[in-house]
C-alpha positions in Angstrom: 70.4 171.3 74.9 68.3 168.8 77.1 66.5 166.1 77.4 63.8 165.2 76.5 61.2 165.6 79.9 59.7 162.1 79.5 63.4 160.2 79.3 64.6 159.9 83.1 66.9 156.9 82.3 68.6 155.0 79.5 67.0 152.0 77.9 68.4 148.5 79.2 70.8 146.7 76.8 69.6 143.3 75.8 72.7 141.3 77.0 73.4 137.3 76.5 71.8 135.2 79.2 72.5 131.3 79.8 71.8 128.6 82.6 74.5 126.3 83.4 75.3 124.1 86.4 78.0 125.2 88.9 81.2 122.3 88.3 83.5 124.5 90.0 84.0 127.2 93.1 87.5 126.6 94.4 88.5 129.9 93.7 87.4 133.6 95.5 84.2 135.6 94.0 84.5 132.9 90.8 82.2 130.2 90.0 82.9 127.9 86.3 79.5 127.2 84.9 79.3 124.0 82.4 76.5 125.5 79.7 75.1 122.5 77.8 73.1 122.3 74.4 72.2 120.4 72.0 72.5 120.7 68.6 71.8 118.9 65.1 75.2 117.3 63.6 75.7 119.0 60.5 75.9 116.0 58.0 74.3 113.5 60.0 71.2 115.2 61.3 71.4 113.3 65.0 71.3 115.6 68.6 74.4 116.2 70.2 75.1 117.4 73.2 77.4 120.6 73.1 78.8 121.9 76.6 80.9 124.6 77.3 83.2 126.2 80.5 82.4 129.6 81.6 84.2 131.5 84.5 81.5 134.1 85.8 81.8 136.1 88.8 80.2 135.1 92.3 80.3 138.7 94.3 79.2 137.3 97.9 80.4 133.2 97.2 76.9 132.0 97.5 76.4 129.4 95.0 78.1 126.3 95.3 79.1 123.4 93.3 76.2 121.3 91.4 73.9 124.6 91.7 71.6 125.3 88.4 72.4 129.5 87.9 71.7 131.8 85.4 75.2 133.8 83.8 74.8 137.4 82.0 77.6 138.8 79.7 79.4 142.0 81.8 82.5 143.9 81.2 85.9 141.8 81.2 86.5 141.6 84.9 90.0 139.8 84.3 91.5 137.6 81.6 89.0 135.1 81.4 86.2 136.2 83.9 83.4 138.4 81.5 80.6 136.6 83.3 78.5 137.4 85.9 76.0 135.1 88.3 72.8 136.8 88.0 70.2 134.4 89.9 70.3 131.4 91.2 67.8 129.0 89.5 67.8 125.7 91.7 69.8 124.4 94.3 72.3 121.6 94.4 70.6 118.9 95.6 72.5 116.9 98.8 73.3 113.2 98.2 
């Protein structure tokens, strides 16, 4: 059995995406990204802000703290790490 002649590779998941700003890169080849959004209160109606930590990992160490990056869902790289830096979105601007 083969396959079939016009299939050369296998289709690209679709996995979770999210831009967050960099509060965090004290550690080797990790970043934490704080994801915010906002959301409706359930009973009340008014927008909150929701945020949330994420440890993602930083290969080469390039981003640095206060930069805006985009995160992808990967395999568990250790016991809290599942995240990976994909692109870096805008850079930390210098005070």
């Amino acid at each position: 059995m083969s396959a079939a002649p016009n299939e050369t590779a296998a289709p690209a998941k679709n996995t979770r995406t999210l831009v967050g700003r960099v509060v965090s890169d004290k550690r080797a080849k990790t970043v934490t990204v704080l994801v915010e959004r906002r959301a409706a209160h359930p009973l009340y109606g008014k927008i909150v802000a929701r945020s949330r930590k994420y440890h993602a990992h930083d290969e080469q160490g390039q981003v640095k703290m206060g930069d805006l990056v985009e995160i992808a869902e990967g395999r568990p790289i250790s016991k809290t790490k599942s995240w990976v830096v994909t692109r870096l979105v805008q850079k930390a601007e210098l005070i």
